[in-house]
N, C-alpha and C positions, 0 to 999 in steps of 0.2 A: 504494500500500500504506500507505503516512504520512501519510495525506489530511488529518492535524490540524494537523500541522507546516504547512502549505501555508492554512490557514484564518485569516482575521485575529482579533484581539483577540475583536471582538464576536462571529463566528461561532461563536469557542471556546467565550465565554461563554452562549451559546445552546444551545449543543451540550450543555453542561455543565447548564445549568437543564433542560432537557428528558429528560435521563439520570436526575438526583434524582426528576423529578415520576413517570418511573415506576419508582422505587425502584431503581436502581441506584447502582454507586459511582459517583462523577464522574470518574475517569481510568484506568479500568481494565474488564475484563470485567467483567460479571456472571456472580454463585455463587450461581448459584439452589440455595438447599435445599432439599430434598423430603427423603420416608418413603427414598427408594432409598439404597443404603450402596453401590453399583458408581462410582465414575467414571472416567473414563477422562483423566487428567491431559496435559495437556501442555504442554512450557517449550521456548522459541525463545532461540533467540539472538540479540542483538543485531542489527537488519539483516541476519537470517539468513546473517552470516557464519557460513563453516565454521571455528570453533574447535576443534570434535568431530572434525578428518578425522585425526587422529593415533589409531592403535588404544590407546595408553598412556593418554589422555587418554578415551577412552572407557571403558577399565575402570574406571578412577580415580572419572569421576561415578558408575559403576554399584554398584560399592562402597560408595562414602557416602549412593547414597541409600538401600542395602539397611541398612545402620549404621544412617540415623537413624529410617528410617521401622521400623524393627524396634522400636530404644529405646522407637520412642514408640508400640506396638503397634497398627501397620498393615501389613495384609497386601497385599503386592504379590504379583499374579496374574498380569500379565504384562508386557512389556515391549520394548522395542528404543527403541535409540540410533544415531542418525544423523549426520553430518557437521556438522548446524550447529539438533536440536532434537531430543525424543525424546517417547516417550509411554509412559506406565503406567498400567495397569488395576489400582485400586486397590482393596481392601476398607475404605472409610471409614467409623467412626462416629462422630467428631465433628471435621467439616468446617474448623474453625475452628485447628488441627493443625497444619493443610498451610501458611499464612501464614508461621508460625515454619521450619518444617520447610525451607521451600525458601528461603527466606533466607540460613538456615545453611548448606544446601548451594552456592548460588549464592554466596555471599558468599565462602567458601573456596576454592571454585574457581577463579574471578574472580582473585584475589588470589593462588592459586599459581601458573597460569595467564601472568600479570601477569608475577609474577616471573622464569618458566622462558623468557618471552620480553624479558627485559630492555625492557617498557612501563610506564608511570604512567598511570594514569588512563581504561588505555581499560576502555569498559564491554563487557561477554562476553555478562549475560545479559538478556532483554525482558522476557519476564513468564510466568506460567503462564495455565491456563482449564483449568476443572473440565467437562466437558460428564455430564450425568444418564444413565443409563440408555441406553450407547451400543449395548448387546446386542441384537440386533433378529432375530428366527427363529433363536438360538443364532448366533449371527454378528454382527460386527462389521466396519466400514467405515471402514478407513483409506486412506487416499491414494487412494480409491476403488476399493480392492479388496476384495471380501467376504470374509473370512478367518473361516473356520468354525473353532469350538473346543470342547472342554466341558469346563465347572468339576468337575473334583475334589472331592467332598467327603469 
């Protein structure tokens, strides 16, 4: 699953020149942009430890991120929170948002988290990844199961 950690110097550095040449970040997913404003967000955990297996701790992210992503007038459409990552179906219109937004949420967390288990320094969360346009026949495909739904307007 960490197959970067496990590569030497030079492979990283290859790894990393060939990620740029076709326009991605260097250490992290790519966020392809498109016309579509649907994505279907999702943030893991560290090592996909289960930090999330406490239900107190899962209302608490689900809270701040209804908090910020409201503040910062984005529509979440749907969602679920799991043991150790979650995913939201977002109304995005400008992608560039979400950087800030889950910082703040992960960084708070992290850090109360931290605290409620008397730790220093351990890290809680990995990263996110935006996937495009994950609606396919009014349906969507999580954990490989086709979960049919319709949007609301």
């Amino acid at each position: 699953m960490y197959k970067y950690r496990q590569l030497t110097p030079q492979q990283k550095a290859e790894l990393v020149k060939q990620r740029l040449a076709r326009g991605f970040p260097p250490h992290s997913p790519p966020h392809q942009i498109s016309l579509q404003t649907f994505y279907l967000l999702t943030a893991a955990c560290y090592e996909h430890k289960h930090h999330l297996s406490k239900q107190h701790r899962r209302q608490q992210l689900l809270n701040i991120i209804f908090e910020k992503f409201i503040s910062e007038g984005l529509e979440i459409r749907a969602w679920v929170i799991l043991s150790n990552h979650y995913h939201l179906l977002v109304y995005v219109s400008n992608f560039k948002k979400l950087g800030k937004l889950f910082n703040l949420i992960h960084g708070s967390t992290s850090r109360q988290w931290n605290l409620e288990d008397n730790i220093t320094g351990r890290k809680i969360w990995y990263r996110y990844i935006g996937i495009l346009n994950p609606m396919e026949e009014n349906g969507c495909k999580i954990h490989g199961a086709n979960i049919q739904y319709e949007i609301m307007v």
